[in-house]
VOGU-3710 file (C-alpha; in Angstrom, 3 decimals, decimal comma):
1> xxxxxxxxxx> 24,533/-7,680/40,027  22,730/-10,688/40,326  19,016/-8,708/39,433  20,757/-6,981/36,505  21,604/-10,195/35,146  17,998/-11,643/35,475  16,643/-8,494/34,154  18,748/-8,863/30,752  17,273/-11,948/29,659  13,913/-10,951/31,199
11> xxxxxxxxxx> 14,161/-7,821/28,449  14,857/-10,246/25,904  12,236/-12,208/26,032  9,715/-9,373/26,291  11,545/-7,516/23,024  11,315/-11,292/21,225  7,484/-11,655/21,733  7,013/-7,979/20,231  8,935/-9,234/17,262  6,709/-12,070/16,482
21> xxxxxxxxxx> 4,179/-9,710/15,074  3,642/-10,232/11,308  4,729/-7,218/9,250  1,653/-5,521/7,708  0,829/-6,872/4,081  2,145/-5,181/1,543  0,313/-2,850/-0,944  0,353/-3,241/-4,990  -1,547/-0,426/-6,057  -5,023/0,987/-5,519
31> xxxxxxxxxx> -8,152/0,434/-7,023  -9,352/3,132/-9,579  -12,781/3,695/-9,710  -15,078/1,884/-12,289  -18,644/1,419/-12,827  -20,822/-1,798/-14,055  -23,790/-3,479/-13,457  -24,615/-6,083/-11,091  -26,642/-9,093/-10,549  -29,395/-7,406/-10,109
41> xxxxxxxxxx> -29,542/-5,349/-13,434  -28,525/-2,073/-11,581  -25,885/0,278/-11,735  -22,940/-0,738/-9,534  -20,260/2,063/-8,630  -16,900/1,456/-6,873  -17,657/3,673/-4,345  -20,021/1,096/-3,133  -17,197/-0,377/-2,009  -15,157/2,518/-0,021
51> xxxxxxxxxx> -14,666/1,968/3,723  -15,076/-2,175/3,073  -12,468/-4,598/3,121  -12,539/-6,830/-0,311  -12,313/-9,670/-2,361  -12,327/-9,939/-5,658  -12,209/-12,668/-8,684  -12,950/-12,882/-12,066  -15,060/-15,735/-13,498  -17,747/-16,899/-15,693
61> xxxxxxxxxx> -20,967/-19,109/-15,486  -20,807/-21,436/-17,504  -17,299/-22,307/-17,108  -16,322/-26,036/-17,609  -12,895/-25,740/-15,325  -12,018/-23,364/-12,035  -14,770/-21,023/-11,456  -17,084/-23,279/-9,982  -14,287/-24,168/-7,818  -12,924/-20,612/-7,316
71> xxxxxxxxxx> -16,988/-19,202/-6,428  -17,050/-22,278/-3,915  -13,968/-20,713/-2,490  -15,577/-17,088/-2,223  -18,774/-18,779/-0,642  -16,506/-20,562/2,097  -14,729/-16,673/2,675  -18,096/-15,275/2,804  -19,485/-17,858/5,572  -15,767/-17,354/7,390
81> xxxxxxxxxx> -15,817/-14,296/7,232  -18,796/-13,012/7,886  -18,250/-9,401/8,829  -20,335/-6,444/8,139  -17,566/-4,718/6,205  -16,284/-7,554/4,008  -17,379/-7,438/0,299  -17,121/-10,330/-2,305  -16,587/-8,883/-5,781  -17,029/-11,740/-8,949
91> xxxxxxxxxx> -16,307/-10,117/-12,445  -17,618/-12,178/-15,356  -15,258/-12,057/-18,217  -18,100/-13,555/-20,340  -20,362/-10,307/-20,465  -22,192/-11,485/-23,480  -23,924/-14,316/-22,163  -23,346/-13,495/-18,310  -26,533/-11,213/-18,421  -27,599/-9,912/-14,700
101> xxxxxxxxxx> -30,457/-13,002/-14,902  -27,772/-15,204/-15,604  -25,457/-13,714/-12,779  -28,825/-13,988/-10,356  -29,538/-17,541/-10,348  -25,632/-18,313/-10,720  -25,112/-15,967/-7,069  -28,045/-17,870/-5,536  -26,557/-21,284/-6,706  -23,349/-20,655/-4,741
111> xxxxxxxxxx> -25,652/-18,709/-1,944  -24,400/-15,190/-1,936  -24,772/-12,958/0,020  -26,731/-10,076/-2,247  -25,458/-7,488/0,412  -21,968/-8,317/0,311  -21,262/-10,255/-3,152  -21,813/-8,878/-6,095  -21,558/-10,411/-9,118  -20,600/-7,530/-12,105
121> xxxxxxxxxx> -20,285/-7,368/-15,559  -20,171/-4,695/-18,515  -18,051/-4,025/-21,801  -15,600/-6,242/-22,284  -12,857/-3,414/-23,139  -13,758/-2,240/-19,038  -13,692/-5,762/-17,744  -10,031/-6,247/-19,532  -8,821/-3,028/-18,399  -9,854/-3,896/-14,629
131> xxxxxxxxxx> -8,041/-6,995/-14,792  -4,638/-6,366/-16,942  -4,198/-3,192/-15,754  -5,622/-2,721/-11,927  -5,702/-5,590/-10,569  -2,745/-6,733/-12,711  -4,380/-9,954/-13,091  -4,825/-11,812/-17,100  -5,901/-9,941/-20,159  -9,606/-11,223/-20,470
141> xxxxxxxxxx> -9,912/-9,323/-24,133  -12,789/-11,256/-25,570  -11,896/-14,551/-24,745  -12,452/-16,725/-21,671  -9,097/-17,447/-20,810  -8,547/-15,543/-17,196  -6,649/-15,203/-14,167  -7,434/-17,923/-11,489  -6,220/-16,160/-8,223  -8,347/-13,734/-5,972
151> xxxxxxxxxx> -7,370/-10,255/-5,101  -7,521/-8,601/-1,359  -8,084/-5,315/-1,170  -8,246/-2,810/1,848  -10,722/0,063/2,987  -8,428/2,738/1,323  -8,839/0,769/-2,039  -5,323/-0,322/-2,122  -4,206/-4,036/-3,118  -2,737/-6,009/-0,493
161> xxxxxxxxxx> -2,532/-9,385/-1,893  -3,077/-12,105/-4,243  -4,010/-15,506/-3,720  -4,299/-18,488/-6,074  -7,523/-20,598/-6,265  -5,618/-23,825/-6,711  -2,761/-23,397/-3,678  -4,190/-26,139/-1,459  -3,466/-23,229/1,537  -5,799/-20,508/-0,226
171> xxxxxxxxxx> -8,159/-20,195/2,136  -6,390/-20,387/5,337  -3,801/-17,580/3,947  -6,897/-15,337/2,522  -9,444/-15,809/5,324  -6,145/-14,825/7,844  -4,926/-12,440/5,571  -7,852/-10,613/5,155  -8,392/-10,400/9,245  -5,157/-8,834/9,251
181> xxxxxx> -6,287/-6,307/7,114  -9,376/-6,109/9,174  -7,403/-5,563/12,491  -5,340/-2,772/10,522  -8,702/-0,762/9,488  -9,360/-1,015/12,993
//
């Protein structure tokens, strides 16, 4: 009687620690499939990014408030992060003047990675769609006004989280977040 009893709590304790797993992160939607033109004047496809773990943001260069803050952010994901199948996605919503030159010397100024980040822009009516209605971010319909959070997204293309650029945690919870997703595709 006296094992049984040990064993009990034993059991417990074992059953406990399996329960201290995280759940996996939920999923918002997937990714359709778009196509722009990145930093370096060429044609960027979505597909690029299949089979990569993401993040993604929407910003533009010569912008007096967050992005400067929010592509500092990226940089510091890119440097944590690291890993051969991690991609850093930057949208301008400022397609006008955010010309692929423009995106260049704005990418090296905040040393991106040209493998991994890309910087994209295109018509504004396809740069509003992507953000109101896939990422389910801000309307960015002509004017500059846009969302200020980042977007994780998983090999499958789905949307597994969003993070805002001014929660004084953002990093922590997106660099750990997106190694959970990592450990998942794994």
């Amino acid at each position: 009687m006296a094992s049984w009893c040990w064993t009990v709590p034993a059991l417990s304790l074992v059953l406990l620690a399996g329960c201290s797993t995280k759940p996996p992160l939920p999923t918002y939607g997937t990714v359709s499939e778009f196509s722009l033109i990145d930093q370096a004047g060429a044609k960027f496809s979505s597909t690029a990014l299949d089979k990569h773990v993401w993040i993604a943001d929407f910003i533009y260069t010569n912008c007096p408030g967050p992005c400067p803050r929010m592509s500092s952010q990226m940089f510091q994901a890119q440097k944590a992060l690291g890993a051969d199948n991690i991609r850093f996605v930057s949208f301008t919503v400022d397609p006008e003047r955010d010309t692929p030159p423009v995106l260049t010397a704005y990418a090296k100024h905040f040393e991106a990675d040209p493998a991994k980040w890309f910087f994209l822009t295109g018509d504004i009516a396809t740069i509003n769609h992507l953000s109101r209605d896939v990422f389910r971010l801000a309307s960015t319909d002509g004017g500059l006004e846009h969302s200020t959070r980042f977007v994780l997204i998983d090999a499958q293309g789905r949307i597994r989280g969003f993070y805002s650029s001014l929660d004084k945690d953002v990093m922590p919870n997106l660099i750990g977040d997106t190694q959970r997703v990592l450990k998942e595709q794994s």
